[in-house]
C-alpha positions, 0 to 999 in steps of 0.5 A: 676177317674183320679183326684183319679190317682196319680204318685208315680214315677217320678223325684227323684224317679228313681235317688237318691230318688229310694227305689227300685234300688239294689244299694240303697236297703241297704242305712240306711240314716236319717236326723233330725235338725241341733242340733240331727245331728251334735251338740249331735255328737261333743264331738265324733267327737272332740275326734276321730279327737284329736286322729287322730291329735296325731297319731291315722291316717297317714294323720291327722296330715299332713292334718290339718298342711298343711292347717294350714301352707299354710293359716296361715303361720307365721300369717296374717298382716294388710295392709291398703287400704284406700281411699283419695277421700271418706275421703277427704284426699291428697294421701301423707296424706293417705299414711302417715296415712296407714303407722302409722296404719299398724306400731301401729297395728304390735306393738300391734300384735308383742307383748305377750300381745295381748294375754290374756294370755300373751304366744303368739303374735297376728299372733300366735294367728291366727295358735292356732285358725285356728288349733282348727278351723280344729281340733276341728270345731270351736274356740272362742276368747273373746275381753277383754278390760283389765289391760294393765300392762304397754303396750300402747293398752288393748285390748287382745285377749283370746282363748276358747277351744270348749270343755268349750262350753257347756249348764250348767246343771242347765239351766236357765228356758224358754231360748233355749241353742244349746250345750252352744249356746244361741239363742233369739227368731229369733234363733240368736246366743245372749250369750255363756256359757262357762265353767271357766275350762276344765271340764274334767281338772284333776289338783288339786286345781282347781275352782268348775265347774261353767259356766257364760253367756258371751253376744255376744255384750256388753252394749255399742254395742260392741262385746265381744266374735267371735265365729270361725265356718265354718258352713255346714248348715243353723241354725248351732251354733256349728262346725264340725272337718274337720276330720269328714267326712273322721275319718272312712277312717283314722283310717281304712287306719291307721290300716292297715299301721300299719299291714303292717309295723307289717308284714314287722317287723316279715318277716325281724325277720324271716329272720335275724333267717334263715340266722343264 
């Protein structure tokens, strides 16, 4: 008989678990994995957090600069430490050494074409991809060994909004692809298929709509793509706005600043009428 006696209440069951507890009577919660819960939510979130971004919110903007200027700022720098002893090296040669690899990387991140594009420099670069970061979730940047057009390193670095990360409609058959993640069969992170245009771009004359897989490491081991992401739980291969949480209390607060300002607007018109 008291094998049969279970305990239906006890530890969590009275706090945050309690399904009788008046406070918690009314708290719709659920959870699935990572892919229902946040990546079918990001195209969503991106727009709602654009918006605010642009002024749908008082503080969007403010908040996501701020944090942008106070990381960022005018951009990171290298600033060499290394260690004489393990490389067999006096003190002046790895200060002479320190000195040329801070002085040739400077020369390379200074110039346009450390960008892809060639419109920024190197620690311009880091604002745009630390501000898609907070903005939109998550950024991508492709290492591309180009055509250096006269400049010394070809190495450039080539900025991927979200939006182009996506599964292509015709998916290959037998791969699993989170939102354009692909994964191998530890569910690692092993290629990314990105989109060669904005697939909601309405510029004429543009290309067909296609995507192309981009391995994560070349054949020769190296890295071809860095995905920026600030992952909020295990098994997360795409980012969350840092918006989301609070995107509802935004727009609420910008509502009704707007209201106010609407009211003051209509009792100072009022006024000016009754004083003539």
């Amino acid at each position: 008989m008291e094998q049969q006696m279970q305990i239906k209440n006890s530890g969590y069951s009275h706090h945050g678990a309690s399904r009788g507890k008046t406070s918690l009577l009314h708290w719709v919660s659920a959870s699935k994995s990572p892919h229902e819960d946040i990546s079918q939510n990001l195209p969503l979130l991106r727009e709602r957090s654009r918006d605010l971004y642009a002024g749908g919110g008082p503080l969007g903007r403010g908040a996501i600069d701020r944090l942008t200027l106070n990381a960022i700022g005018s951009g990171l720098k290298l600033n060499v430490r290394i260690d004489p002893e393990l490389l067999n090296m006096a003190e002046s040669e790895s200060r002479k050494w320190a000195a040329k690899a801070e002085s040739e990387f400077d020369y390379w991140a200074a110039s346009k074409d450390a960008d892809f594009c060639r419109m920024q420099s190197f620690y311009e670069l880091q604002v745009s991809a630390f501000r898609a970061l907070l903005l939109d979730g998550e950024c991508l940047a492709i290492l591309r060994e180009g055509d250096s057009h006269g400049h010394v390193y070809g190495l450039q670095v080539m900025l991927i909004e979200s939006d182009r990360l996506a599964t292509p409609m015709l998916k290959p058959p037998g791969v699993m692809i989170d939102e354009g993640v692909e994964l191998d069969s530890y569910g690692r992170p092993c290629a990314y298929w990105i989109a060669n245009r904005h697939p909601d771009s309405e510029l004429s004359n543009q290309p067909r709509l296609e995507y192309r897989r981009v391995p994560l490491y070349s054949t020769d081991n190296r890295r071809n793509i860095i995905h920026l992401i600030n992952p909020e739980r295990i098994s997360q291969h795409r980012g969350v706005p840092y918006l989301a949480p609070v995107i509802e209390q935004l727009k609420q607060l910008g509502r009704y600043t707007d209201a106010e300002l609407m009211a003051a607007v209509v009792s100072g018109i009022r006024y000016i009428l009754r004083s003539q």
